[in-house]
C-alpha positions, -999 to +999 in steps of 0.1 A: +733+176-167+729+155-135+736+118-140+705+097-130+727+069-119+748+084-097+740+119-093+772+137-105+770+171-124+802+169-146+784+142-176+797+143-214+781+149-246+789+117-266+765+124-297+740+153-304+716+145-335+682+165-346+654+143-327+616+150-339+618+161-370+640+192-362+618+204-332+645+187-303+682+179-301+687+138-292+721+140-267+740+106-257+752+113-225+784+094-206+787+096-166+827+095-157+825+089-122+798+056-129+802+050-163+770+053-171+750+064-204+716+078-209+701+098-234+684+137-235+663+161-252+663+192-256+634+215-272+622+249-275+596+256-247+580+296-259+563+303-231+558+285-195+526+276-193+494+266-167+466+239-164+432+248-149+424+218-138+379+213-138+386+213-100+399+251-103+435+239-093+462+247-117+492+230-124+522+232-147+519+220-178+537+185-185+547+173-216+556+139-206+524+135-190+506+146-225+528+122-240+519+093-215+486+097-219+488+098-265+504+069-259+482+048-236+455+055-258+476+045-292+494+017-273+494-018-295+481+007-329+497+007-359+511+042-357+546+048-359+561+068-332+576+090-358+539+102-362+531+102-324+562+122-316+554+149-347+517+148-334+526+154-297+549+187-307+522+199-331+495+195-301+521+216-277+532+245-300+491+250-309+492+250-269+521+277-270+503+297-297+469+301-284+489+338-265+477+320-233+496+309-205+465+296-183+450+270-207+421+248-194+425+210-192+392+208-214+407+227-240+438+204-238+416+174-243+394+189-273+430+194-291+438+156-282+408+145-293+409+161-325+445+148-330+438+116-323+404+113-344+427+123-379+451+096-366+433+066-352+397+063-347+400+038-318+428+059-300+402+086-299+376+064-286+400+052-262+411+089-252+375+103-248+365+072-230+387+087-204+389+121-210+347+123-214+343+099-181+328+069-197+312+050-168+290+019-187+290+006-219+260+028-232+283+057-230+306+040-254+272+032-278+265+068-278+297+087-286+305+055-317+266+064-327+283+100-330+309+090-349+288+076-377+261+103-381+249+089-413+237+051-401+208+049-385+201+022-360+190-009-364+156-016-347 
């Protein structure tokens, strides 16, 4: 593993622990030529797979930028990461398992969306605000009047 300090090849495995509950291995790493330590992961990845972007252009599939985006949307919510972390692999092996490799960003979001809405009703809102394009505040009226089918508005 290449040492982002640095840049040397030859680093040390200091400490390897389960990470994740059990779905990645945690690794404390130690750069001899700088001295520097950082930490890596290391998880199963099934299959590689593809985003078709709405555009039509496809890109590889990023984990981290899945991740980034969960927790934007949980960020300052009383979730711990524990349950962000286990939510984020769930999302990626139901990803892996669909038998796809070319999987559409809309069907990326709908799995989000769904994740986040059993977790944390205003990380979904903040998600779809995104993810659905919300452009006034109207938008946001309508999808919380969707959320709570059974009131009906005041007049």
């Amino acid at each position: 593993m290449r040492c982002p300090f640095c840049g040397n090849v030859d680093t040390q495995v200091k400490d390897s622990r389960p990470a994740e509950d059990h779905v990645a291995i945690r690794r404390r790493r130690f750069c001899p030529a700088c001295g520097g330590r950082f930490t890596t992961y290391e998880r199963v990845q099934l299959r590689d797979l593809v985003v078709i972007k709405t555009s039509g252009r496809r890109e590889d599939f990023d984990r981290d930028k899945l991740e980034r985006s969960i927790r934007i949307a949980l960020q300052k919510r009383p979730v711990e990461p524990e349950r962000m972390d286990q939510m984020i692999s769930g999302i990626v092996r139901r990803l892996e398992s669909l038998g796809e490799t070319d999987i559409p960003s809309s069907t990326i979001g709908e799995i989000v969306m769904e994740s986040l809405a059993r977790i944390d009703t205003v990380a979904y809102v903040r998600f779809a605000s995104v993810y659905k394009n919300f452009q006034a505040a109207d938008d946001f009226d309508r999808f919380i009047d969707e959320l709570r089918p059974g009131q009906k508005p005041e007049a």
